[in-house]
C-alpha positions as CSV (number, residue, x, y, z in Angstrom):
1,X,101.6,21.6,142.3
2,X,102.3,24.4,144.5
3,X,101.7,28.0,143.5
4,X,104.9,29.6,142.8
5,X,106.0,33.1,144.5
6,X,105.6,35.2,141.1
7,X,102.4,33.2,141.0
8,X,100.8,35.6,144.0
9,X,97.1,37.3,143.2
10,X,96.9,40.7,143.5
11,X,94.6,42.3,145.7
12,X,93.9,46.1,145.7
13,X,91.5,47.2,149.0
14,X,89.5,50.5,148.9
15,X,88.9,52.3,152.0
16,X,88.2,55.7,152.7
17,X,89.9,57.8,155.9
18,X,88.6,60.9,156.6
19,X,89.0,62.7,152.8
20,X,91.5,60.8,151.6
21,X,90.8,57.5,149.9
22,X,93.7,54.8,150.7
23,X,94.5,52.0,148.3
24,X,96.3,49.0,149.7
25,X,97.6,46.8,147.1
26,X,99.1,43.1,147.7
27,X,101.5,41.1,145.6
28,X,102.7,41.6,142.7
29,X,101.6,43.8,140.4
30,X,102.7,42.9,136.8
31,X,102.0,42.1,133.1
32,X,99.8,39.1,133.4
33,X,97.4,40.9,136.2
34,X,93.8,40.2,135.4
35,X,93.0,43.7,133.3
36,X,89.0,43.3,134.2
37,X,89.7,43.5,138.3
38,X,91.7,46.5,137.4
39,X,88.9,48.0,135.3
40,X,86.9,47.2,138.5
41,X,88.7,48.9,141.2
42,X,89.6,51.8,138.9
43,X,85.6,52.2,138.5
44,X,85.0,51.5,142.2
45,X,87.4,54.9,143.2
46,X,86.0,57.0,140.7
47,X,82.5,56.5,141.9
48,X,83.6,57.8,145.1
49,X,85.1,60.9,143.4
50,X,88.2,61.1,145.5
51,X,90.2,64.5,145.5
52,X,93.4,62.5,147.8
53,X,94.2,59.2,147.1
54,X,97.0,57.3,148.8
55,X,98.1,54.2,147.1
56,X,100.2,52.2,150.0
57,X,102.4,49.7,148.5
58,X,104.4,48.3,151.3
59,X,103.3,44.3,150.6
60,X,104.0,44.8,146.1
61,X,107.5,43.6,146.2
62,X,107.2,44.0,141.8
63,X,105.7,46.4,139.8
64,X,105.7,45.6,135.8
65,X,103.8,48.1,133.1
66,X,100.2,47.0,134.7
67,X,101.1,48.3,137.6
68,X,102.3,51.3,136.7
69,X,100.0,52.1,134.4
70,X,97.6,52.0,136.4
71,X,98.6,53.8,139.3
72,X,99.7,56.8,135.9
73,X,95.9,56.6,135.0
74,X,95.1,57.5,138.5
75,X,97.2,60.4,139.2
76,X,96.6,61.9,135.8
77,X,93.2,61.6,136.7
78,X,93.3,63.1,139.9
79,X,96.1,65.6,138.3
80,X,93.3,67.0,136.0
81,X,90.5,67.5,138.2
82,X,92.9,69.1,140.6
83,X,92.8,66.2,143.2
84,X,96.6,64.9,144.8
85,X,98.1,61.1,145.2
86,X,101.1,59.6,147.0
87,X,103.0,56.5,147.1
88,X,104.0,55.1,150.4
89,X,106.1,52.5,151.1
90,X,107.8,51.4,148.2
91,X,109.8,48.0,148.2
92,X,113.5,48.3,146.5
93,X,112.5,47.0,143.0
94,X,109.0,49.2,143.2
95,X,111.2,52.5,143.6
96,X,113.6,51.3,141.0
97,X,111.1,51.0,138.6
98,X,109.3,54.7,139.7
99,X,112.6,55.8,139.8
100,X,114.2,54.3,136.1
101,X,111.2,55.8,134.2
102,X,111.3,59.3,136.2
103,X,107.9,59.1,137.9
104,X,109.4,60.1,141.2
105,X,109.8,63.4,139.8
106,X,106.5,64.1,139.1
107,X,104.3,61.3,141.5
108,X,104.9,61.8,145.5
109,X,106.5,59.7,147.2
110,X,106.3,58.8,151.2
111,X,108.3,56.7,153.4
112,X,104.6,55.5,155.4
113,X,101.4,55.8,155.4
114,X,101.7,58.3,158.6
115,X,103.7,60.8,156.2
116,X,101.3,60.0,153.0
117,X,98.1,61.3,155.2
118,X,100.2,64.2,156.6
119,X,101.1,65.1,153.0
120,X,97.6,65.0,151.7
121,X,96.1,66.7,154.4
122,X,98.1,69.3,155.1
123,X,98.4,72.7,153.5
124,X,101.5,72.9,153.1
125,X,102.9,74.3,149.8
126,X,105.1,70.8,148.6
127,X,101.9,69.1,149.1
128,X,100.2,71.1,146.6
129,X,104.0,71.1,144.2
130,X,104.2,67.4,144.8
131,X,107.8,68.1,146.5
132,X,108.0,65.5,149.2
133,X,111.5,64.0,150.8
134,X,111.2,60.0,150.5
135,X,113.7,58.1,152.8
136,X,114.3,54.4,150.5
């Protein structure tokens, strides 16, 4: 029997660019995602103490409560030790669900990856506010 499309693993990469640590994430990402591998990658980017993190999310084309979740428990991380995240490339139904529950008001968003390092790395005031023009 062939896997089904809502069947697909998901797969979060860790890699580091410059200061900013990137987090590529593939599939979907929704209730039913194996809670230990998240445990995993959330312990494998704190042990690198990252004070940017850039989640890219250009191949999720869902995001359920596991998802978002997780990617909360990140920036409110990051939030308290005075560190910065941003979204890039968010699918239609990714930024509805960001959008429905309000995140985009307080999580960065970017249209690329391109714009997410610029953001992160520059010193520019929004970057600090979290003010940041998304193009959906």
């Amino acid at each position: 029997m062939a896997a089904q499309e809502s069947e697909r693993a998901m797969i979060i990469a860790i890699e580091q660019r410059d200061d900013v640590c990137v987090l590529r994430v593939e599939g979907d990402f929704v209730t039913g995602t194996d809670p230990e591998y998240l445990a995993l990658k959330k312990e494998q980017l704190k042990q690198r103490k990252p004070g940017k993190v850039l989640v890219d999310l250009h191949q999720v084309p869902h995001i359920g409560s596991a998802g978002i979740g997780f990617i909360v428990g990140i920036f409110t991380t990051l939030k308290v030790n005075g560190g910065h995240i941003v979204l890039v490339a968010l699918q239609p139904h990714v930024y509805e669900a960001f959008h429905l529950t309000r995140l985009t008001t307080i999580i960065p968003l970017a249209p690329d990856v391109t714009s997410g390092l610029t953001y992160l790395c520059s010193g520019h005031p929004s970057a600090r506010s979290g003010q940041l023009p998304y193009n959906s």
